[in-house]
mmCIF file of the C-alpha atoms, coordinates in Angstrom:
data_MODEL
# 
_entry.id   MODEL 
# 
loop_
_atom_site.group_PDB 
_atom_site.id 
_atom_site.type_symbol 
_atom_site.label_atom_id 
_atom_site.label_alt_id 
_atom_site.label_comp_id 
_atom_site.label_asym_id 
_atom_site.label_entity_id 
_atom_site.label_seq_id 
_atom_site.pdbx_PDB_ins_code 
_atom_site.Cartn_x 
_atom_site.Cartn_y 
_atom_site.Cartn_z 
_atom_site.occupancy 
_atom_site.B_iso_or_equiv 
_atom_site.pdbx_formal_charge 
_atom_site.auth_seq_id 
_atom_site.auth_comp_id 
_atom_site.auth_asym_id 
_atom_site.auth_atom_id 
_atom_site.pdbx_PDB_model_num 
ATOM 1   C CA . UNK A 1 1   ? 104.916 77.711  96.052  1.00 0.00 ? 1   UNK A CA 1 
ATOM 2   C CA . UNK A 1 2   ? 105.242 81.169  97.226  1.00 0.00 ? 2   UNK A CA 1 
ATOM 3   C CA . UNK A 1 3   ? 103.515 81.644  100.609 1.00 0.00 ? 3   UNK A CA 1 
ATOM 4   C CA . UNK A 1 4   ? 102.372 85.532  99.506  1.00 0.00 ? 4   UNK A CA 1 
ATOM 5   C CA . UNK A 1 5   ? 100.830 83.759  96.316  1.00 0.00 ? 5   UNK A CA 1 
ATOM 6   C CA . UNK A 1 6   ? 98.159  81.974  98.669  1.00 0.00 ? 6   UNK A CA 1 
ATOM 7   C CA . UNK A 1 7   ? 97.487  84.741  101.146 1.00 0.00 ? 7   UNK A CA 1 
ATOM 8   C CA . UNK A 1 8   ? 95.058  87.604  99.627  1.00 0.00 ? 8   UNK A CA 1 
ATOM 9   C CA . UNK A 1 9   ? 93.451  90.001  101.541 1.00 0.00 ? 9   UNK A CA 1 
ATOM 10  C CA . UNK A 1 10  ? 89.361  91.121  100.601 1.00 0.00 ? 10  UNK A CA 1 
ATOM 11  C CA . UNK A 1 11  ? 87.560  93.802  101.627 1.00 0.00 ? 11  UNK A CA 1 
ATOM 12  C CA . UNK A 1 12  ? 85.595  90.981  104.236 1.00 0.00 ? 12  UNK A CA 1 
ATOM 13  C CA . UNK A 1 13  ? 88.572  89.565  105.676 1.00 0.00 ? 13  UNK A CA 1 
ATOM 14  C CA . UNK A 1 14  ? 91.814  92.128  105.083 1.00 0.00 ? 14  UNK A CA 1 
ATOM 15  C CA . UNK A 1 15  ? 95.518  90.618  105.181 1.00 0.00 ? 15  UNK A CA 1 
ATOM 16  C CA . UNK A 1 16  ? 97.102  91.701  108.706 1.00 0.00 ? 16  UNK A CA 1 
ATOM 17  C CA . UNK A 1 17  ? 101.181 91.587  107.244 1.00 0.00 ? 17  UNK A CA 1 
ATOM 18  C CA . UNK A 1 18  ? 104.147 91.648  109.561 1.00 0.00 ? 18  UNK A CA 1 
ATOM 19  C CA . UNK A 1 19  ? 107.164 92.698  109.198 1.00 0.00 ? 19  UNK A CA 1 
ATOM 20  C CA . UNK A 1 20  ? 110.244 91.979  111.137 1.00 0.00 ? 20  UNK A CA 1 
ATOM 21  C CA . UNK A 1 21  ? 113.533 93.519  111.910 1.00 0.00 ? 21  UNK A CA 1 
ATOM 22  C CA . UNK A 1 22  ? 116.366 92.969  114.367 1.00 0.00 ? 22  UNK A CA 1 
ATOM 23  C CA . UNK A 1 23  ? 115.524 95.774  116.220 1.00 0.00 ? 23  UNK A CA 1 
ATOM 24  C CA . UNK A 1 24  ? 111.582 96.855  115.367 1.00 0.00 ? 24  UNK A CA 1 
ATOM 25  C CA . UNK A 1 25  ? 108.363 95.182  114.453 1.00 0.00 ? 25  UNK A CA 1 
ATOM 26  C CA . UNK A 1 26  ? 105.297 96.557  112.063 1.00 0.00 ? 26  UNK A CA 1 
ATOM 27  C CA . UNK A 1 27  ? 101.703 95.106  111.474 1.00 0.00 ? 27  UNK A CA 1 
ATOM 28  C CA . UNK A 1 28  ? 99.554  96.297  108.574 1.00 0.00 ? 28  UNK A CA 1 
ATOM 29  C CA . UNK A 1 29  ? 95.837  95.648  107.785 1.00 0.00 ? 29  UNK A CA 1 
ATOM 30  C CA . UNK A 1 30  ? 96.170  95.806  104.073 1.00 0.00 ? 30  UNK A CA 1 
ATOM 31  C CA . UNK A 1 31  ? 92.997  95.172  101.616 1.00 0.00 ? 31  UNK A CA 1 
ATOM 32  C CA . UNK A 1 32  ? 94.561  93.685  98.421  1.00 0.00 ? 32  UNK A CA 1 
ATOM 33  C CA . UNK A 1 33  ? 91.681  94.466  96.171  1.00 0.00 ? 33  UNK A CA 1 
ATOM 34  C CA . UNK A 1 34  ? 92.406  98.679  96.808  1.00 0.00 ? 34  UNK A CA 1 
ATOM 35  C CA . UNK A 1 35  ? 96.037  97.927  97.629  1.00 0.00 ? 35  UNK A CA 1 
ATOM 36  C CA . UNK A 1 36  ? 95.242  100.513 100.328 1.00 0.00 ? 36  UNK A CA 1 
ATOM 37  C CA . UNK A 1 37  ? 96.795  100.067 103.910 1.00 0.00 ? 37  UNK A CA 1 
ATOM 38  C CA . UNK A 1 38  ? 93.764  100.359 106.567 1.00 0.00 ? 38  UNK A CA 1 
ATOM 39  C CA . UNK A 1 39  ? 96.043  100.358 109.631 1.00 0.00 ? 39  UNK A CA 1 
ATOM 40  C CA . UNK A 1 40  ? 99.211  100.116 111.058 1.00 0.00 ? 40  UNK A CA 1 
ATOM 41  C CA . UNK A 1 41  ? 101.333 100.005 114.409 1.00 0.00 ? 41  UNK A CA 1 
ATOM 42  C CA . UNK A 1 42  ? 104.961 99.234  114.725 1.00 0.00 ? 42  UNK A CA 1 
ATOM 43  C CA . UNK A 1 43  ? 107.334 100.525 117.697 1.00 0.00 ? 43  UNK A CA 1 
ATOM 44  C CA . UNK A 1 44  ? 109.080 103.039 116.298 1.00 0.00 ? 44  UNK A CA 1 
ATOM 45  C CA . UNK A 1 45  ? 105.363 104.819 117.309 1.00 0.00 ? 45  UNK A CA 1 
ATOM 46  C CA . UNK A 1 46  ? 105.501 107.457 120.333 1.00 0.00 ? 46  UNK A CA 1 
ATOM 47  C CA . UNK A 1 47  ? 102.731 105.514 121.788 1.00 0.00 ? 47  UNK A CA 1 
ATOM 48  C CA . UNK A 1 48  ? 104.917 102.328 122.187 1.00 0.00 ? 48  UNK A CA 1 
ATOM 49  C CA . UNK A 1 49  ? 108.023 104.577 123.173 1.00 0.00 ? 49  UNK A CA 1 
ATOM 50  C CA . UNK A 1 50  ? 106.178 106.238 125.626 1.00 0.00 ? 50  UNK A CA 1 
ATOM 51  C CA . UNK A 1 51  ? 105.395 103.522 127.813 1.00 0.00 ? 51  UNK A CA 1 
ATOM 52  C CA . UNK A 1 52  ? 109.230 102.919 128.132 1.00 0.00 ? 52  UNK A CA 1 
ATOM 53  C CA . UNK A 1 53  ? 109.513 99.412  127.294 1.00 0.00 ? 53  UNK A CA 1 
ATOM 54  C CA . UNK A 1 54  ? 113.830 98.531  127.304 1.00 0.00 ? 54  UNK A CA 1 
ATOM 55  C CA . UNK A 1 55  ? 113.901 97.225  123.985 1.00 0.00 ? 55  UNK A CA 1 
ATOM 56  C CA . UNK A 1 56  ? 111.540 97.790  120.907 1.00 0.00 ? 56  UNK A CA 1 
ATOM 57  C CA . UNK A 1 57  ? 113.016 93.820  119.369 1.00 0.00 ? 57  UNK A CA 1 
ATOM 58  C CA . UNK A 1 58  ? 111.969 91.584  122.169 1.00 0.00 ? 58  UNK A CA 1 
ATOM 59  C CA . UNK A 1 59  ? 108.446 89.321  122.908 1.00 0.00 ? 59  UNK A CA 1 
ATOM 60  C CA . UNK A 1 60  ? 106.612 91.930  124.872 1.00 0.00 ? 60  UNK A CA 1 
ATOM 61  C CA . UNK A 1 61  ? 106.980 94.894  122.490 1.00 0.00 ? 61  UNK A CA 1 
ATOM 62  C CA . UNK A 1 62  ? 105.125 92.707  120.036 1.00 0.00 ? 62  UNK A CA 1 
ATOM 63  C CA . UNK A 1 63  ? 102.577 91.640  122.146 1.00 0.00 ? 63  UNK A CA 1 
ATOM 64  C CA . UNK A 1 64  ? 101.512 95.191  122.443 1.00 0.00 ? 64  UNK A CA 1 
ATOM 65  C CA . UNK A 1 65  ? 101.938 95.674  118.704 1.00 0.00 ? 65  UNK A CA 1 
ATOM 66  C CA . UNK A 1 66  ? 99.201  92.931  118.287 1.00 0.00 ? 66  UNK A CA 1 
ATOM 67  C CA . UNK A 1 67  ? 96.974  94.371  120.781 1.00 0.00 ? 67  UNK A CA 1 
ATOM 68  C CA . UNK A 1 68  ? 97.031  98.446  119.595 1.00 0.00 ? 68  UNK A CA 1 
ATOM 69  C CA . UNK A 1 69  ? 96.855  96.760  115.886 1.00 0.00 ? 69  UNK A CA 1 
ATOM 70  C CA . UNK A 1 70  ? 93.358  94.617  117.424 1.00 0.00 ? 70  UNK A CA 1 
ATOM 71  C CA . UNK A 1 71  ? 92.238  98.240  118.956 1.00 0.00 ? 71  UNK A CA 1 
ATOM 72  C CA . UNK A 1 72  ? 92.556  100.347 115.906 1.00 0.00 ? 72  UNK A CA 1 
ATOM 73  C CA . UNK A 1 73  ? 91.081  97.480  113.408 1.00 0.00 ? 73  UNK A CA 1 
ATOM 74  C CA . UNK A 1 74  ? 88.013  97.124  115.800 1.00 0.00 ? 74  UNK A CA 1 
ATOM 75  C CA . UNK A 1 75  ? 87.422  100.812 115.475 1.00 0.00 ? 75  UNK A CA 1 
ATOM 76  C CA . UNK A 1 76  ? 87.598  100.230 111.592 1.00 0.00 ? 76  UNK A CA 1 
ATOM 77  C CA . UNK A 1 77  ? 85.176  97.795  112.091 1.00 0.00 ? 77  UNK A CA 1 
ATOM 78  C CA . UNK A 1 78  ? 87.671  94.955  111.101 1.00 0.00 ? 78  UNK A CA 1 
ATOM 79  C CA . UNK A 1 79  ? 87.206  91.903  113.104 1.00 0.00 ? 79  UNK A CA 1 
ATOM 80  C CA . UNK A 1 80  ? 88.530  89.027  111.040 1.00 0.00 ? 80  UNK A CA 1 
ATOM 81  C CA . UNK A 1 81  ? 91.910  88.807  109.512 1.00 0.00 ? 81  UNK A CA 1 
ATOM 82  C CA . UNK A 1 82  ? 94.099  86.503  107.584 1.00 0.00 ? 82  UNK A CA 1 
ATOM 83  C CA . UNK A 1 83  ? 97.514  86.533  109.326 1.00 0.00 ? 83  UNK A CA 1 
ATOM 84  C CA . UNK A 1 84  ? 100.443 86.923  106.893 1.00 0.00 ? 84  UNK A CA 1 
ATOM 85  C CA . UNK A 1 85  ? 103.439 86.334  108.494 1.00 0.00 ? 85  UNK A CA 1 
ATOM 86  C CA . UNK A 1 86  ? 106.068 86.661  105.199 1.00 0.00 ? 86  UNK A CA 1 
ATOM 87  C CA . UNK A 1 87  ? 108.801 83.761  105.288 1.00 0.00 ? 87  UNK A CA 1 
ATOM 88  C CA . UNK A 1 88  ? 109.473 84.128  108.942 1.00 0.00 ? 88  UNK A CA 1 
ATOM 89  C CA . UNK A 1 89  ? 108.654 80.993  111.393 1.00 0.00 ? 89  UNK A CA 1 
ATOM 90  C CA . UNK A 1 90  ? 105.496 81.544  113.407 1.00 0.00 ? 90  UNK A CA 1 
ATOM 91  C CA . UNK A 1 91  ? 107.808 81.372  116.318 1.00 0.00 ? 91  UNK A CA 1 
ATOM 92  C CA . UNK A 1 92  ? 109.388 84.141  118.753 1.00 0.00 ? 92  UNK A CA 1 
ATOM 93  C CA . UNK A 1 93  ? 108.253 87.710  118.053 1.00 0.00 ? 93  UNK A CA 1 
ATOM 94  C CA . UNK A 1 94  ? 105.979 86.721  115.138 1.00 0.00 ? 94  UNK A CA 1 
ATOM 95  C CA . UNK A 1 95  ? 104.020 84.370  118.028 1.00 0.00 ? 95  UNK A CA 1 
ATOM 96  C CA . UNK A 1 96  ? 103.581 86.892  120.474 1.00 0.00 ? 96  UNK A CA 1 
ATOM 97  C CA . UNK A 1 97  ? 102.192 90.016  118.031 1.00 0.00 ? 97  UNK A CA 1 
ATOM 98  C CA . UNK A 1 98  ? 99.460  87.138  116.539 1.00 0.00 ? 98  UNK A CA 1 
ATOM 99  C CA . UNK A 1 99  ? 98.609  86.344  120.522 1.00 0.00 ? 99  UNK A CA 1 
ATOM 100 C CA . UNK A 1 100 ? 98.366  89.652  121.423 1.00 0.00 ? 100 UNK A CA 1 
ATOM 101 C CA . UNK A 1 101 ? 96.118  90.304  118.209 1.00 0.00 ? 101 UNK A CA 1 
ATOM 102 C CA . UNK A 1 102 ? 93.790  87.305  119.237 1.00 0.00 ? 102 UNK A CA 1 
ATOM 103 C CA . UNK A 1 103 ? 94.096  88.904  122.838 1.00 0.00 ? 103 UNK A CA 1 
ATOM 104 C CA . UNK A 1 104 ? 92.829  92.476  121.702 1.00 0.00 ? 104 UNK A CA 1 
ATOM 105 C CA . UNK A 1 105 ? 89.709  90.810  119.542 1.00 0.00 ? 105 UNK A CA 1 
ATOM 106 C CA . UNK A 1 106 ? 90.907  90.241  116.233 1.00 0.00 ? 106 UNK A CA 1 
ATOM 107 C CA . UNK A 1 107 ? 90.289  86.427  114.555 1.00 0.00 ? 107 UNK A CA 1 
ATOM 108 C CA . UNK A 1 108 ? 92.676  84.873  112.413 1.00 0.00 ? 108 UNK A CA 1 
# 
């Protein structure tokens, strides 16, 4: 079975979805019932860009994904999450955005 068939995302607890690519990574709080994205980072943002990190693909640029993703969602008053991590290990990259998530407040 389909891992995106068992992970839904309510209004209580949104679906926090990432998405990976050789050279960038985005996170989106999605709510599955409005199919409406609540809020999103990735690094191809100025914010990440201006703290001049070498490469947008490696561990560290994700960490601080997951943390401006855990800042905006706690403004949103989002606090819990389920993590939806697509068919890609929970290993690497994927690892260090969920850490960094957990780090900035968000529970999984």
């Amino acid at each position: 079975m389909s891992l995106k068939k068992k992970i839904v995302g309510t209004p209580d607890r949104p679906r926090l979805r990432v998405f990976r690519s050789n050279n960038h990574i985005h996170a989106q709080i999605i709510d599955d019932t409005c199919h409406k994205t609540i809020v999103s980072c990735s690094t191809v943002e100025s914010i990440i860009k201006s703290l001049k990190i070498a490469k947008t693909g490696n561990c560290m640029a994700s960490t601080l994904v997951g943390k401006i993703i855990a800042e905006r969602s706690l403004e949103k008053g989002i606090k819990q999450v389920v993590f939806d991590r697509g068919n890609k290990i929970y290993h690497g990259r994927i690892k260090s955005l969920a850490e960094g998530a957990r780090e900035g407040g968000l529970n999984f």
